[in-house]
C-alpha positions as CSV (number, residue, x, y, z in Angstrom):
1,X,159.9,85.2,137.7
2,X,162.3,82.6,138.1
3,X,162.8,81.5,141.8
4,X,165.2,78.5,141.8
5,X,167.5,76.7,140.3
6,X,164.7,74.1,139.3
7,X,162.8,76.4,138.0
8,X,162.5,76.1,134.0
9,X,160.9,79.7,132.2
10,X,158.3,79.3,130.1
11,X,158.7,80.8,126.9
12,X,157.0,84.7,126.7
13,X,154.7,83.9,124.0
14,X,153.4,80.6,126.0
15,X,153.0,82.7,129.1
16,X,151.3,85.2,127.2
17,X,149.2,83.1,125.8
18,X,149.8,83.4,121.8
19,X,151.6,80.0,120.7
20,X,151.4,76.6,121.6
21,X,154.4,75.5,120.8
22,X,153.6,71.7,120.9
23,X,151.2,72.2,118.3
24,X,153.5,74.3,116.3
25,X,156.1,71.8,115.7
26,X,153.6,68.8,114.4
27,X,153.1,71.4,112.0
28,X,156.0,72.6,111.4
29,X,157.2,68.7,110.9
30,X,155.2,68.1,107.9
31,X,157.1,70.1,105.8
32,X,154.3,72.1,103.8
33,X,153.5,75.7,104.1
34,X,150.4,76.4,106.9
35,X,147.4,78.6,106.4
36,X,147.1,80.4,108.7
37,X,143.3,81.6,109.9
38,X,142.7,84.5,112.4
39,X,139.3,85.9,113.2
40,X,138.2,88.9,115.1
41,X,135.1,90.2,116.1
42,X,134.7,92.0,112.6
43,X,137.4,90.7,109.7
44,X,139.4,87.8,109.1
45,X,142.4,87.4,107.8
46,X,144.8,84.1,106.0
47,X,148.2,83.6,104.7
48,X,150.3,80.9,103.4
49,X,153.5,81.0,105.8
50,X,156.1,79.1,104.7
51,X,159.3,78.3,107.8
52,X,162.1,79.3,107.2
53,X,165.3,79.2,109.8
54,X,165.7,82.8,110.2
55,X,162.0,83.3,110.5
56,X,158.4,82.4,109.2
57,X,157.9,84.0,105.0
58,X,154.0,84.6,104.3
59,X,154.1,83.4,100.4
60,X,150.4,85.1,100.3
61,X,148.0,87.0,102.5
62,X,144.5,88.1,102.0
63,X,142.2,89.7,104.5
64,X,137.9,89.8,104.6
65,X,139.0,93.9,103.4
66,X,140.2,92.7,100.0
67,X,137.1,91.2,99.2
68,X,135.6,95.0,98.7
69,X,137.7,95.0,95.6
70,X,135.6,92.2,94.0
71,X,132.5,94.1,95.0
72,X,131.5,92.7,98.2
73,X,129.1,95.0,100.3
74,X,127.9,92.6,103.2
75,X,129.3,92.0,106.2
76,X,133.1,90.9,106.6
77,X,132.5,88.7,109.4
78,X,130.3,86.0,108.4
79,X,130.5,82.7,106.9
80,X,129.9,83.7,103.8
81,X,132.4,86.1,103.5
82,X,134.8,83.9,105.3
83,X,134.2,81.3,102.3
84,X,135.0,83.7,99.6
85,X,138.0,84.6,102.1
86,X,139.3,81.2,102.0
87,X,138.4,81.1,97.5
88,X,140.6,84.1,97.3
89,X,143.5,83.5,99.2
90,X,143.1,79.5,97.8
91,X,143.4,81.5,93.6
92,X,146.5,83.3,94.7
93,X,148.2,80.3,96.5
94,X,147.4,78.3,93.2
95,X,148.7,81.2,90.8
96,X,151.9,80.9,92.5
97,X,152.1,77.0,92.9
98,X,151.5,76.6,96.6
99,X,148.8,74.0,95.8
100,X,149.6,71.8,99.4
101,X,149.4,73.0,103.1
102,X,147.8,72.4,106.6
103,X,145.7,74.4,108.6
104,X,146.9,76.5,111.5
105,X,144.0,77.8,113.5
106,X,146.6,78.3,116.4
107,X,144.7,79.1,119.9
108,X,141.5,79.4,118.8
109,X,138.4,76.4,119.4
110,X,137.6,74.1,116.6
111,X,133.7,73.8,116.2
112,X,132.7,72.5,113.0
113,X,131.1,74.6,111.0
114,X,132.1,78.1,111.9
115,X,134.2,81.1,110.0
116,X,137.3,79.1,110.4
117,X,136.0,75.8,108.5
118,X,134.0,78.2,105.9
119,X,137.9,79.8,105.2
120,X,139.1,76.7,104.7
121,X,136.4,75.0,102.5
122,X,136.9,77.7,100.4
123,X,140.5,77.4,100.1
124,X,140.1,73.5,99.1
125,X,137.3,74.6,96.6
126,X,140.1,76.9,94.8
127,X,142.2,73.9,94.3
128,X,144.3,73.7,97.4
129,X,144.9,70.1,98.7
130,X,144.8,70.1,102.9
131,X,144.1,67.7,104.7
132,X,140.5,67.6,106.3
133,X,137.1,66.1,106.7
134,X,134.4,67.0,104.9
135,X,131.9,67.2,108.3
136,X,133.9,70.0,109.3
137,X,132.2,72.2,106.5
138,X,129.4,74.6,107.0
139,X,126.3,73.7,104.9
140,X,126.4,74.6,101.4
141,X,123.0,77.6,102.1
142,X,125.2,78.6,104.6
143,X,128.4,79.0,102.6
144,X,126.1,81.2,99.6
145,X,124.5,83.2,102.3
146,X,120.9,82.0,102.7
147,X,120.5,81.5,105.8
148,X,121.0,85.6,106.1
149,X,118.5,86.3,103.3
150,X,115.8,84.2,105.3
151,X,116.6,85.8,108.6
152,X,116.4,89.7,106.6
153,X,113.1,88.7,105.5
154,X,111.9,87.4,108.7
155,X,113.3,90.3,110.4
156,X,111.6,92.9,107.6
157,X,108.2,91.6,108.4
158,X,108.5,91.5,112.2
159,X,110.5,94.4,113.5
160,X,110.9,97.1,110.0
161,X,113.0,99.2,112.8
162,X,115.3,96.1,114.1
163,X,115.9,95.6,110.2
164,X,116.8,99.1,109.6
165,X,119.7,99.1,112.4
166,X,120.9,95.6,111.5
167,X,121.2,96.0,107.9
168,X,122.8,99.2,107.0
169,X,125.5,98.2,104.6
170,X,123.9,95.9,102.3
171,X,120.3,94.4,101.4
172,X,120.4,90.7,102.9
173,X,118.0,89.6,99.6
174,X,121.1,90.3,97.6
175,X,123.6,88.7,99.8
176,X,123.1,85.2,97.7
177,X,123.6,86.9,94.4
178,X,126.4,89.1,95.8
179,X,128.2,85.9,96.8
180,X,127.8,84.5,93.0
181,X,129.6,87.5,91.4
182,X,132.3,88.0,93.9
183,X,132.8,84.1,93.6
184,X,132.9,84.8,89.8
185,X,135.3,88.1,89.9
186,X,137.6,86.6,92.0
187,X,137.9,83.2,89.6
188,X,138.5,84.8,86.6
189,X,141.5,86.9,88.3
């Protein structure tokens, strides 16, 4: 609530909390379109956005949801499926010659490693060209899901009960081999 003359507004979306306008604008300077990588507690979701004047134009958008069409049956919030995340929306980009970007996590912490640098592996991987280091990356068992494989089969031989409630969708032996095909499927187009 403005009080005084001296008293300068912040803009609503900094108050709120949603843009760092700062930040926005070093990206905004380079000129090139911006993935853009949002995570929740269960999906993910990336889009090229291109600035425009009258307002930002998402060139392509994918979401952890799409995967399901290329026969993924795991989880949609891991690294894994954050990689083929970042593969997907990386083929569509290239299909409609958006080959260059930078990365827009916006608000969220950059720890190498995570969902956010597994999305964005992928997209480089697919052809893109952004501007990263490799340390940044998840490990490659990581990435191809078999750190979860080795956890399912630690889990099966400890707790058989635990197992049951944790992996309902999908058999974590297969998660490896699930990765392969859905990596495959969403090469060829």
């Amino acid at each position: 609530m403005k009080v005084s003359p001296r008293y300068k507004m912040p803009l609503k979306r900094r108050s709120q909390k949603k843009t760092n306008y700062k930040r926005r604008l070093g990206l905004l300077l380079s000129g090139k379109p911006r993935l853009v990588v949002r995570k929740s507690l269960r999906h993910m979701k990336a889009q090229l956005v291109k600035y425009e004047r009258a307002g930002d134009k998402v060139l392509v958008s994918a979401t952890t949801h799409d995967l399901e069409n290329f026969g993924w049956k795991g989880s949609t919030s891991n690294i894994t499926s954050a990689y083929l995340l970042g593969f997907l929306i990386g083929t569509k980009a290239v299909k409609k010659k958006a080959k260059e970007a930078v990365f827009d996590i916006g608000l969220q912490r950059s720890l190498a490693g995570t969902r956010i640098y597994a999305t964005l592996k992928g997209a480089v991987d697919a052809g893109m060209e952004i501007p990263c280091s490799e340390d940044i990356f998840p490990s490659e068992e990581r990435i191809a899901g078999k750190h979860i494989e080795s956890y399912g089969k630690a889990l099966k031989e400890k707790d058989p009960q635990k197992f049951k409630s944790v992996f309902t969708k999908s058999n974590p032996e297969q998660v490896p081999k699930m990765f392969e095909s859905v990596k495959a499927k969403i090469s060829k187009g």
